[in-house]
BATIDREN-168360 format. One record per residue (C-alpha): chain; residue in three letters; x, y, z. Coordinates in pm, whole numbers, plus 50000, padded with zeros to 5 digits. Layout:
REM residues N
<atom><kette>A</kette><rest>ALA</rest><px>X</px><py>Y</py><pz>Z</pz></atom>
...
***
This chain:
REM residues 151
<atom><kette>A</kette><rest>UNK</rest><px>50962</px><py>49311</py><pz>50773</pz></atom>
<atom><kette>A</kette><rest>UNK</rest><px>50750</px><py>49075</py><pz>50639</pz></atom>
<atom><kette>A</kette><rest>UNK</rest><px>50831</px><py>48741</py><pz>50542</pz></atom>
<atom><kette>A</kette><rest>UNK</rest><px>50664</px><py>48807</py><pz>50203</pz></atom>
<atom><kette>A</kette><rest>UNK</rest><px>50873</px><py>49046</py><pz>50113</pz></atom>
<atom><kette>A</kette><rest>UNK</rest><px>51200</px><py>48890</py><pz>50193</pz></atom>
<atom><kette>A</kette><rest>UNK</rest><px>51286</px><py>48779</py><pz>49829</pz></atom>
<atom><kette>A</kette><rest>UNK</rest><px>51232</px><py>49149</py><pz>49703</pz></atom>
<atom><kette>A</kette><rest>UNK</rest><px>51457</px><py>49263</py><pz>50006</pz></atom>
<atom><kette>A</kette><rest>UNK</rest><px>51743</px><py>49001</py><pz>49913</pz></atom>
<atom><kette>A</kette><rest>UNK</rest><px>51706</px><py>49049</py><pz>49521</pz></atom>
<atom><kette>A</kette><rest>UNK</rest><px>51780</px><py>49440</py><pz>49635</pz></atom>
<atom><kette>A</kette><rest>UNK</rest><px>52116</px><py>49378</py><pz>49760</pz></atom>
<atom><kette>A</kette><rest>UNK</rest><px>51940</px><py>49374</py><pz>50100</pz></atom>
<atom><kette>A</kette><rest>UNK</rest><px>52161</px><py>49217</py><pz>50409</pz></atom>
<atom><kette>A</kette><rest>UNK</rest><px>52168</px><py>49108</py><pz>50764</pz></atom>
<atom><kette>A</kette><rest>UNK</rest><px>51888</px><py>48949</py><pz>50971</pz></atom>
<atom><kette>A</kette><rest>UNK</rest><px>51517</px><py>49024</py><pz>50964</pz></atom>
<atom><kette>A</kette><rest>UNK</rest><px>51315</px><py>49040</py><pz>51228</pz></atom>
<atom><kette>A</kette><rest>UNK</rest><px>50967</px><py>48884</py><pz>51097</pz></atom>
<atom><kette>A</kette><rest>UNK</rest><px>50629</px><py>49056</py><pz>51139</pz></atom>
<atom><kette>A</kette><rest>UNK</rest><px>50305</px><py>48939</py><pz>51055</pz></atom>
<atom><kette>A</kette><rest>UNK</rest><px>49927</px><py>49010</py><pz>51048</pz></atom>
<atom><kette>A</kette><rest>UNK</rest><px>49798</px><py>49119</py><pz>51471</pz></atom>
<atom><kette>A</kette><rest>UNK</rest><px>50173</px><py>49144</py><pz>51583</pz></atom>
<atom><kette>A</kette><rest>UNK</rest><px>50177</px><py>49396</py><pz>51804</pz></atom>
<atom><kette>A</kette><rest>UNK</rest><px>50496</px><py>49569</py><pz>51898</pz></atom>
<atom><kette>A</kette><rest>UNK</rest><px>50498</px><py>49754</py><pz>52261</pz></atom>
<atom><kette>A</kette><rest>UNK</rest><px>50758</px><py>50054</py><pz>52214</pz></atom>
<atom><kette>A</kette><rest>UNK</rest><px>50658</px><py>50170</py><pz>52541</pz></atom>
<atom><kette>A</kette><rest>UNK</rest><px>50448</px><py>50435</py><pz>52501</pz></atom>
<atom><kette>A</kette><rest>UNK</rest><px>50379</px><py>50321</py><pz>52168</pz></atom>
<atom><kette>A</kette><rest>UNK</rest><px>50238</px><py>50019</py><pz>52039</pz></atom>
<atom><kette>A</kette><rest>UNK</rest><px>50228</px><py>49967</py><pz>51670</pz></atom>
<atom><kette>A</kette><rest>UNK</rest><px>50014</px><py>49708</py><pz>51533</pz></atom>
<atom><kette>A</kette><rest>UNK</rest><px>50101</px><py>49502</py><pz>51213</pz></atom>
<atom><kette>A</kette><rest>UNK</rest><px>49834</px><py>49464</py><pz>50914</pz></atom>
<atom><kette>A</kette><rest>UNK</rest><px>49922</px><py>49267</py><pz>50620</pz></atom>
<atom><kette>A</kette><rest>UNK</rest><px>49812</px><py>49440</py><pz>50274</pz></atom>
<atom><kette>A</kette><rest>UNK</rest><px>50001</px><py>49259</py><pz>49980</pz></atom>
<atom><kette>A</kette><rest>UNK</rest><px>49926</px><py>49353</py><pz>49671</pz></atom>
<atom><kette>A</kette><rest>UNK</rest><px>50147</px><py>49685</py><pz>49548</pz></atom>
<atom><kette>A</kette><rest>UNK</rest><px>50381</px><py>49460</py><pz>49703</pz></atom>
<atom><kette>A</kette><rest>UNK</rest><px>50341</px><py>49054</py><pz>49829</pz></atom>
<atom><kette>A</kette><rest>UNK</rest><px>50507</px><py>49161</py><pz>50161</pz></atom>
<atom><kette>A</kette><rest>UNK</rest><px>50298</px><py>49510</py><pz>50189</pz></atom>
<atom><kette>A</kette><rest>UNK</rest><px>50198</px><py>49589</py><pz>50572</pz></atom>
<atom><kette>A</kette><rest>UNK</rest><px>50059</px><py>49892</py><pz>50729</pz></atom>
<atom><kette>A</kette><rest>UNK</rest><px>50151</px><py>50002</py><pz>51063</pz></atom>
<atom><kette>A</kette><rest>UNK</rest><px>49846</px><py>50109</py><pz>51289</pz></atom>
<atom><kette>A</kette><rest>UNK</rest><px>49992</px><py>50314</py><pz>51586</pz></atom>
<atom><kette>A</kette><rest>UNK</rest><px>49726</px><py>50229</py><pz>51830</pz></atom>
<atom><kette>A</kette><rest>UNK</rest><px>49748</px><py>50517</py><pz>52084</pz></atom>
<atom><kette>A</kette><rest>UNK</rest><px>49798</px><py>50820</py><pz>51835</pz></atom>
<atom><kette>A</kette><rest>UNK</rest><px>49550</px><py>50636</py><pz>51625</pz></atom>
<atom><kette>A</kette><rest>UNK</rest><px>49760</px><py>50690</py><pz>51337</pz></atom>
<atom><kette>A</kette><rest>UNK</rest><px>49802</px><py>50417</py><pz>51041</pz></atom>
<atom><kette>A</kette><rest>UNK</rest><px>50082</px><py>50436</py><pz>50875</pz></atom>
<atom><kette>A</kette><rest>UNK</rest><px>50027</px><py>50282</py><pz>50502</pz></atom>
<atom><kette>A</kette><rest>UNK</rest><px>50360</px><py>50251</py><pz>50326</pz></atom>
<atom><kette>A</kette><rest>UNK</rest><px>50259</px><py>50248</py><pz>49943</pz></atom>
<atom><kette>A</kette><rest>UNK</rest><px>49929</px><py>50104</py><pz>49916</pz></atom>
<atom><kette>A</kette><rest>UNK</rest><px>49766</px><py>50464</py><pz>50059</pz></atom>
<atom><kette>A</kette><rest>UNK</rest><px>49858</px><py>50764</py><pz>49909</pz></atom>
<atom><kette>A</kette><rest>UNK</rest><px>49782</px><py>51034</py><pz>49664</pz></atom>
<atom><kette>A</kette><rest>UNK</rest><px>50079</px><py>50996</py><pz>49451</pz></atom>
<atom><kette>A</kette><rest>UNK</rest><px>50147</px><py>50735</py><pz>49175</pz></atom>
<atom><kette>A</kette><rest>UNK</rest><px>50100</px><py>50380</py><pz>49296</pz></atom>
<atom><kette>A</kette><rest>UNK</rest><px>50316</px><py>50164</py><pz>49115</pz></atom>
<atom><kette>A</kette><rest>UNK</rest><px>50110</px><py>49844</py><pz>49017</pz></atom>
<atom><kette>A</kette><rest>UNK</rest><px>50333</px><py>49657</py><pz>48730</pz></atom>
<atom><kette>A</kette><rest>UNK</rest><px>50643</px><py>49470</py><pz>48806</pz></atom>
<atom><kette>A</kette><rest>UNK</rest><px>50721</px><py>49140</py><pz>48961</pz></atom>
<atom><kette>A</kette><rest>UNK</rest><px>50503</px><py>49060</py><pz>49269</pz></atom>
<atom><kette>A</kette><rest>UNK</rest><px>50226</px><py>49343</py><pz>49201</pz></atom>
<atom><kette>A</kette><rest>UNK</rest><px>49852</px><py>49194</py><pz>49236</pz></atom>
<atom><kette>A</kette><rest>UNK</rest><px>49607</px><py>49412</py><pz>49179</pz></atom>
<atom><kette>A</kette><rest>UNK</rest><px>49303</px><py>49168</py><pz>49323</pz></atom>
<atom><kette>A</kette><rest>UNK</rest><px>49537</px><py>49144</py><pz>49627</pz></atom>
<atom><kette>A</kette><rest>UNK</rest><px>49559</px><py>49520</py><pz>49598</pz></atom>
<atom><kette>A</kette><rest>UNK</rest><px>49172</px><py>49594</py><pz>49636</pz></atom>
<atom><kette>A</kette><rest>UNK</rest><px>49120</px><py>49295</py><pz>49896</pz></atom>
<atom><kette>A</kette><rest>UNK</rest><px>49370</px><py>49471</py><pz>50119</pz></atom>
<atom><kette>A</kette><rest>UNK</rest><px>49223</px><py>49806</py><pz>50031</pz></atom>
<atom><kette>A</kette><rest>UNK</rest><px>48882</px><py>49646</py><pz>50171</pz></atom>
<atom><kette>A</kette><rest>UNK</rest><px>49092</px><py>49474</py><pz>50510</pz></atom>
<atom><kette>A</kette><rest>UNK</rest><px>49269</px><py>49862</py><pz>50562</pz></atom>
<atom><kette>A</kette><rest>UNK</rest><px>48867</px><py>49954</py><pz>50595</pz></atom>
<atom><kette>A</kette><rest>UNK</rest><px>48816</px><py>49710</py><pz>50861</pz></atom>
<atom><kette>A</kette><rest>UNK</rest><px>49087</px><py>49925</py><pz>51131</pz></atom>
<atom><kette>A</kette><rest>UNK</rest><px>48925</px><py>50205</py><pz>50995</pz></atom>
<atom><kette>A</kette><rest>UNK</rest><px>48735</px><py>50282</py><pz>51337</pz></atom>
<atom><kette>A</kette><rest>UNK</rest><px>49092</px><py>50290</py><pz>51472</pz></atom>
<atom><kette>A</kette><rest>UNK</rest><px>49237</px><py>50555</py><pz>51333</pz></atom>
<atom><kette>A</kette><rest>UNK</rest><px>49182</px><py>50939</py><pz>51248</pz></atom>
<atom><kette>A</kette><rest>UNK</rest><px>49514</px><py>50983</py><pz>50979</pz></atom>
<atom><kette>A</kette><rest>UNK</rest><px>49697</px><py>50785</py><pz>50731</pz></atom>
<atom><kette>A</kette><rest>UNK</rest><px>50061</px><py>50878</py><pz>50676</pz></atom>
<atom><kette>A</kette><rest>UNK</rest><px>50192</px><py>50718</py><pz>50316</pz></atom>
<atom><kette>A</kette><rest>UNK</rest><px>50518</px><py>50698</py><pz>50229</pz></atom>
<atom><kette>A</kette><rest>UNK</rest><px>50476</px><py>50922</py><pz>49942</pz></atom>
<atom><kette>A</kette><rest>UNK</rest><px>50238</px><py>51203</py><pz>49836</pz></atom>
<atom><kette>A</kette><rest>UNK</rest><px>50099</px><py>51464</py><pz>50116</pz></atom>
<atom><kette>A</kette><rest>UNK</rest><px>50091</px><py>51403</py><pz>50448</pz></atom>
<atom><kette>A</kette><rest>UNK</rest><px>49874</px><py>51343</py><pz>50591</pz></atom>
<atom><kette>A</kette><rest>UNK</rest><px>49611</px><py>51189</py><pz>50345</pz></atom>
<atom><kette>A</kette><rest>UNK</rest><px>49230</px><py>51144</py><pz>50482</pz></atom>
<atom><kette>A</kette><rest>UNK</rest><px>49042</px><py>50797</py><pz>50564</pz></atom>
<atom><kette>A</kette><rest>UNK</rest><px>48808</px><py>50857</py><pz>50229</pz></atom>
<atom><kette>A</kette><rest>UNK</rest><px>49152</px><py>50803</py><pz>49990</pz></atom>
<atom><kette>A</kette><rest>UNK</rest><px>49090</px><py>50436</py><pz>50120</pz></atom>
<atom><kette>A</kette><rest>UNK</rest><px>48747</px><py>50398</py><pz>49905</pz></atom>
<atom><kette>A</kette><rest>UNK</rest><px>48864</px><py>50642</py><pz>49613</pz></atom>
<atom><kette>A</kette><rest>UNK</rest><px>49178</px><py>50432</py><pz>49565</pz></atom>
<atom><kette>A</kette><rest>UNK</rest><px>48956</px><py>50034</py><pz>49600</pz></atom>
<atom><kette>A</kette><rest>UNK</rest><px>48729</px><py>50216</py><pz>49317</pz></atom>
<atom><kette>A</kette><rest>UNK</rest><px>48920</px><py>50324</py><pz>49106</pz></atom>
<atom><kette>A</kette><rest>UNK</rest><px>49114</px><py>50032</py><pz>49141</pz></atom>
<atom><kette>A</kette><rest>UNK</rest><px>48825</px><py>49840</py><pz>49046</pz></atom>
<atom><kette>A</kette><rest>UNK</rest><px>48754</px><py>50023</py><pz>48741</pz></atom>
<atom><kette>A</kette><rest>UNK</rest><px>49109</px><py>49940</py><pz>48609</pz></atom>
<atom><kette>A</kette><rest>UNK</rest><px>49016</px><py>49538</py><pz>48705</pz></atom>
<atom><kette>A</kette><rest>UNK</rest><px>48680</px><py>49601</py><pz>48513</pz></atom>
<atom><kette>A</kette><rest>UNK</rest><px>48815</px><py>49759</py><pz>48217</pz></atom>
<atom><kette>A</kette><rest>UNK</rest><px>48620</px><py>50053</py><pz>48265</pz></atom>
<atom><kette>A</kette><rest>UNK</rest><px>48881</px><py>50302</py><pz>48345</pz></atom>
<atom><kette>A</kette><rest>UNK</rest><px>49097</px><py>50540</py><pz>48134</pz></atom>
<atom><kette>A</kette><rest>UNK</rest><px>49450</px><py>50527</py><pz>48118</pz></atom>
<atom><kette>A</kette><rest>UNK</rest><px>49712</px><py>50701</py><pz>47855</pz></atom>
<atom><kette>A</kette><rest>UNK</rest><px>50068</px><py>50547</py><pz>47823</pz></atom>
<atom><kette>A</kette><rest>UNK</rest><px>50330</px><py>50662</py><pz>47987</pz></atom>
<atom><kette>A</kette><rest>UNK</rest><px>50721</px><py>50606</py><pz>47970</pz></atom>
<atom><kette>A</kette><rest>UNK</rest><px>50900</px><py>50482</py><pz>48310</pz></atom>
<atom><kette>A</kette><rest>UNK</rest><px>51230</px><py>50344</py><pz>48413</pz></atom>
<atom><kette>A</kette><rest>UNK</rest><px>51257</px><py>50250</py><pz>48003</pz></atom>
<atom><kette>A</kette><rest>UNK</rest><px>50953</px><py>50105</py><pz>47963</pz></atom>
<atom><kette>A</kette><rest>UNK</rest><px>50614</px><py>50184</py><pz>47875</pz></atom>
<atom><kette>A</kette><rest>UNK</rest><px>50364</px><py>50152</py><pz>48159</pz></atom>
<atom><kette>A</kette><rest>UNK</rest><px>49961</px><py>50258</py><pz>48160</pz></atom>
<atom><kette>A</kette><rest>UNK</rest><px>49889</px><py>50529</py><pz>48407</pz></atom>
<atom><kette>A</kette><rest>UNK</rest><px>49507</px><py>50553</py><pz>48512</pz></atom>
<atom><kette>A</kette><rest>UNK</rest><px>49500</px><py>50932</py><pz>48630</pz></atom>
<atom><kette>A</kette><rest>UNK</rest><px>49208</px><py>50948</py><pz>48844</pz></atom>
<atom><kette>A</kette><rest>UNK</rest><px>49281</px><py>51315</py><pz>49034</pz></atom>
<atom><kette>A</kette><rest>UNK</rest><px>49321</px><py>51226</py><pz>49364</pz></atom>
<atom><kette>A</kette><rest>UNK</rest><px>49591</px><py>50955</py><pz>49284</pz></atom>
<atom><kette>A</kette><rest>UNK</rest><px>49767</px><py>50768</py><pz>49001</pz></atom>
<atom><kette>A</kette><rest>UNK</rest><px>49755</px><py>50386</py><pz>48891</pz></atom>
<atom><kette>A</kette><rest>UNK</rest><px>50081</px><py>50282</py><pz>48713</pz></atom>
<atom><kette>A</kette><rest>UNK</rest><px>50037</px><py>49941</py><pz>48530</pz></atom>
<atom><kette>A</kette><rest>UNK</rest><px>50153</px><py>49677</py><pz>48278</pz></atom>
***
């Protein structure tokens, strides 16, 4: 896990040891090795997990075509679209994206659909309608092919 995201893990009821990983770790399973790439922002200890040889990246949260949840303690949504913009960089390195919620797999293109839209919400140029969650009331930017929750 990342170090980041230790205080969310222990504030969770979260126990034992962690095992850090950061940003290039690389860890060798074998015939797999699964590359670590930081992308705070839904979260501040976010990664993504690039399985080099199946050139699959596996993108937790940040990627998918479901509701992203972007209010709440630790959410940043320039930190969101910066790491957005660094998933782009591996890009060349993988053919699928597997998030951890929403349909499997999604495509590559979610990756610019999701920093655009996400930049209309920082603009103030997107649409949103409020919606009720966990007991409070939270914006949701619909944009089709995936939803924004925020403060």
């Amino acid at each position: 896990m990342s170090p980041n995201e230790e205080e969310n893990y222990r504030g969770n009821k979260g126990q034992g040891t962690l095992i850090p990983v950061r940003e290039g770790d690389v860890i060798d399973l074998g015939e797999r090795e699964l590359k670590i790439i930081d992308i705070p922002g839904h979260t501040p200890g976010s990664i993504a997990i690039l399985d080099i040889r199946n050139r699959v990246l596996i993108s937790g949260d940040t990627v998918q075509d479901g509701k992203i949840f972007m209010f709440g303690k630790g959410r940043d949504m320039g930190q969101y679209t910066d790491s957005l913009k660094h998933l782009d960089e591996y890009a060349e390195m993988y053919d699928e994206i597997y998030p951890m919620h929403g349909s499997l797999p999604v495509g590559k293109d979610l990756i610019a659909k999701l920093l655009s839209g996400a930049e209309q919400i920082k603009a103030g140029q997107a649409q949103s309608r409020d919606v009720e969650l966990f007991g409070r009331t939270v914006k949701l930017y619909d944009f089709g092919y995936a939803g924004v929750l925020c403060e």
